[in-house]
C-alpha positions as CSV (number, residue, x, y, z in Angstrom):
1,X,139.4,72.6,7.2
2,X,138.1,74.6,4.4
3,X,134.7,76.9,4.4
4,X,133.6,76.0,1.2
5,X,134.0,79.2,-0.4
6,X,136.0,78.7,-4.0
7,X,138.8,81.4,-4.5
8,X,139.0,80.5,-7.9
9,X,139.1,78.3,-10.8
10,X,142.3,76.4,-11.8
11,X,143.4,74.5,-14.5
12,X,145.0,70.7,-14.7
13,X,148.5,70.7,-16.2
14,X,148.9,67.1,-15.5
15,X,147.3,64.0,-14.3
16,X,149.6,60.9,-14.6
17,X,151.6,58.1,-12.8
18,X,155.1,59.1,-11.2
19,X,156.8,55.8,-9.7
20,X,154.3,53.8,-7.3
21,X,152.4,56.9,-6.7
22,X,150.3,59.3,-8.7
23,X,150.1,62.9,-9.2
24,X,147.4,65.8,-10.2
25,X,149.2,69.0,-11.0
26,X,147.2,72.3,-11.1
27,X,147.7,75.7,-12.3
28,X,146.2,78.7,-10.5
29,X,147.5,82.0,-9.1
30,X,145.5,83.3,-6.3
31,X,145.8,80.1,-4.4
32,X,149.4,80.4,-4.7
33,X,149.7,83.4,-2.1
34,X,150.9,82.3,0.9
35,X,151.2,78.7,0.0
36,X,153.6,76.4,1.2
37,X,155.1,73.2,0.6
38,X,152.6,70.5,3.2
39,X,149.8,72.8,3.4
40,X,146.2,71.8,2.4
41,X,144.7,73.4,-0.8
42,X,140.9,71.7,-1.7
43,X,140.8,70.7,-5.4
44,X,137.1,70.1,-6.2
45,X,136.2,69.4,-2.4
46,X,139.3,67.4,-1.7
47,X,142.0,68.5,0.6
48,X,145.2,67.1,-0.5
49,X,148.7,68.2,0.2
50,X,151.0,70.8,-1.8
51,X,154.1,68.4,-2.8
52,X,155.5,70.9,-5.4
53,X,155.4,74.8,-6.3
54,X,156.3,76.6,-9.1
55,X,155.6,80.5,-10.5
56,X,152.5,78.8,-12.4
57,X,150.8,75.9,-10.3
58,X,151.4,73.2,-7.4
59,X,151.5,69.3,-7.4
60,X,149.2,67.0,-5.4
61,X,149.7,63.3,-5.0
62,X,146.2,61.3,-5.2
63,X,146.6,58.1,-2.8
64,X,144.2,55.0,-3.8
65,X,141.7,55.3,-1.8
66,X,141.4,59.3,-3.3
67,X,141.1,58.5,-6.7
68,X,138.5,55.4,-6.3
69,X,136.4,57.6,-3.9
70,X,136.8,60.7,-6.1
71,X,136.0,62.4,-9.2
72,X,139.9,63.1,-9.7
73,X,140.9,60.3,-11.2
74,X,138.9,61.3,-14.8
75,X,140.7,64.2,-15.0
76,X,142.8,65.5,-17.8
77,X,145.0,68.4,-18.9
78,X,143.3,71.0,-19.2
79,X,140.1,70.4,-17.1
80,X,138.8,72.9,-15.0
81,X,138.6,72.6,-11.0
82,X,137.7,74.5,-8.1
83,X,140.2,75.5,-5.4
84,X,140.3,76.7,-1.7
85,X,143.0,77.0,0.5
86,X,142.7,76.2,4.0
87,X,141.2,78.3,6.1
88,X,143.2,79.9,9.2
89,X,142.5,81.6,12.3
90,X,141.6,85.4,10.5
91,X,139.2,83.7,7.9
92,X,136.1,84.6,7.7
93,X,133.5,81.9,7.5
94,X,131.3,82.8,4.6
95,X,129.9,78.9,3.3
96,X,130.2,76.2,6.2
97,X,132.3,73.7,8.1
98,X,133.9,71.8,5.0
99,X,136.3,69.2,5.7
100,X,137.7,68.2,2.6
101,X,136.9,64.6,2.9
102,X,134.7,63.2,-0.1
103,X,132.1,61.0,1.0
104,X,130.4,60.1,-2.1
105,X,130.4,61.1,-5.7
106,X,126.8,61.8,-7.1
107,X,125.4,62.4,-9.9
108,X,123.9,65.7,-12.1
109,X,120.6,64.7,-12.7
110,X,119.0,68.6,-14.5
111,X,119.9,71.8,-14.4
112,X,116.4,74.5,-14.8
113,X,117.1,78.2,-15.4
114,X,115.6,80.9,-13.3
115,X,115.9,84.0,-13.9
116,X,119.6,84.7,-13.6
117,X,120.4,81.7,-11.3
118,X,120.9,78.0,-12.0
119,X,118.8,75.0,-10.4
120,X,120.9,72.1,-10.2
121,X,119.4,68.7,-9.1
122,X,121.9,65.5,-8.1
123,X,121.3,62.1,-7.6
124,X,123.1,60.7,-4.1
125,X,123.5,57.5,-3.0
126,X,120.8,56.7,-0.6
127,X,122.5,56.1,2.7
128,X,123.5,59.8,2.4
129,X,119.6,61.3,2.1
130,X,119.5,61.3,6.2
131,X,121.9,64.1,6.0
132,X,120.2,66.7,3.4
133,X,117.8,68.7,4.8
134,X,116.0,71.2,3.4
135,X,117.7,74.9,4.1
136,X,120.8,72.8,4.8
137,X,124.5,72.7,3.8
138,X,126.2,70.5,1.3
139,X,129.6,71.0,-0.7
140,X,129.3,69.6,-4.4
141,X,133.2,69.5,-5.8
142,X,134.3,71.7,-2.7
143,X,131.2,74.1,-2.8
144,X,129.2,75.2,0.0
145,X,125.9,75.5,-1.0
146,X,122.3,75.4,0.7
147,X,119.9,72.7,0.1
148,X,116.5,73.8,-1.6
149,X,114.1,71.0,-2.1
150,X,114.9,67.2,-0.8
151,X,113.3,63.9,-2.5
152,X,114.1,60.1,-1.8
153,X,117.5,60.0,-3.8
154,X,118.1,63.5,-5.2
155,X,118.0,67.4,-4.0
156,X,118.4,70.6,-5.6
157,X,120.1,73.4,-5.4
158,X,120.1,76.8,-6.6
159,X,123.3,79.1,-7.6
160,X,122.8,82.3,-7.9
161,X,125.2,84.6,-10.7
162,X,127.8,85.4,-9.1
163,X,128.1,81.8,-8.0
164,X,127.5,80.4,-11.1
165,X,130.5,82.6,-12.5
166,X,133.2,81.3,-10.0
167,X,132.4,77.8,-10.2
168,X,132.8,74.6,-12.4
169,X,129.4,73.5,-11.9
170,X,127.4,75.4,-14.5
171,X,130.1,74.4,-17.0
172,X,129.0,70.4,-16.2
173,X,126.2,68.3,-18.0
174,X,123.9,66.2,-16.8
175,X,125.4,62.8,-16.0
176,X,128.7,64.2,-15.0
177,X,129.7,63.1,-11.6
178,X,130.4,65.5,-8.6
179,X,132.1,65.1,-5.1
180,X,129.8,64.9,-2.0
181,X,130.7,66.2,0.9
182,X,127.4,66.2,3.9
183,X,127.3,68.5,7.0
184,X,129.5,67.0,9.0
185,X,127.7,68.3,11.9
186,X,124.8,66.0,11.0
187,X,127.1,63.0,11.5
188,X,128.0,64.0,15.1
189,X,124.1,64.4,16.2
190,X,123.4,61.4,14.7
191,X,126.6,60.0,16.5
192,X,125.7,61.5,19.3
193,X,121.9,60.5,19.3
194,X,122.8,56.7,18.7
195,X,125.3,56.6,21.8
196,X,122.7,58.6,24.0
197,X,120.1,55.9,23.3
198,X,122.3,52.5,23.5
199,X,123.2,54.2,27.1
200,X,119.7,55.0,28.0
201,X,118.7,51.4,26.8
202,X,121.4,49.5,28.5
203,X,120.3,51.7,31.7
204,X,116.7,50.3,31.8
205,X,118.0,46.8,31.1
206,X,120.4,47.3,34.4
207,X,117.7,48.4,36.7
């Protein structure tokens, strides 16, 4: 699990075939503390697994279903992407409950200057509107961030400087595609709403 929270900015080495398989290999140095081979690091909202480690960077292998559900697949040496190591039991939980696992890619639709912070605007597919609520979480490539405004098929958000400074976002134009990630709390009340009212209907047809 991951909070959402980049640590910092890495850069791709490599993103090719090896054998059957395919691998994405990053260079960074802060993630790199404490790492070890098997653990989860979160490149642009996607936990994968540490498969190699040198003094420079780590390797990643990208399974099928990754790369067609991803953004990772389009990139190239020297693209930019955020990282995040898991978190563990002394981590403090500044963004949200971020699990790493993409549901969607979307799409940047504007970006509006205000002031010193950024308002970005990205197109979702619409079975995942339900879960963006205004004042809300989301992680775009891996980054918690709080919903602002919510319409049929897109919502903004708004990064402030700092923010804007530690991420890859800002450095995007519109039309580039992002990784969704929703609350994955909203999927358990909805989870939990649905079962609660099959019960309670299958309890009045009983009586």
């Amino acid at each position: 699990m991951f909070t959402g929270i980049v640590e910092e900015t890495g850069t791709v080495r490599h993103c090719r075939a090896v054998g059957d398989g395919f691998e994405l290999a990053i260079d960074a140095h802060l993630v790199l503390e404490g790492t070890r081979l098997g653990d989860s690091i979160a490149v642009d909202g996607v936990c994968l697994t540490v498969t190699a480690l040198d003094e420079e960077g780590f390797v990643v292998g990208l399974a099928p279903e990754t790369r067609s559900r991803t953004t990772l697949d389009t990139l190239s040496p020297g693209s930019h992407v955020n990282l995040e190591r898991s978190v563990t039991p002394s981590t403090r939980m500044g963004g949200h409950f971020v699990q790493g696992h993409v549901d969607a890619t979307g799409v940047i639709r504007s970006f509006r200057p205000d002031a010193d912070a950024l308002w970005v605007t990205v197109e979702i597919p619409a079975e995942l509107m339900r879960y963006i609520v205004p004042k809300g979480y989301v992680a775009l490539d891996g980054t918690s961030l709080t919903v602002v405004d919510v319409g049929e098929r897109t919502f903004s958000v708004t990064l402030v400087a700092y923010t804007r400074s530690h991420i890859v976002l800002p450095t995007k134009s519109v039309g580039d595609a992002l990784n969704i990630e929703v609350d994955v709390l909203g999927k358990y009340v909805e989870r939990l709403v649905a079962h609660q009212r099959a019960t309670g209907a299958n309890e009045e047809t009983d009586r």
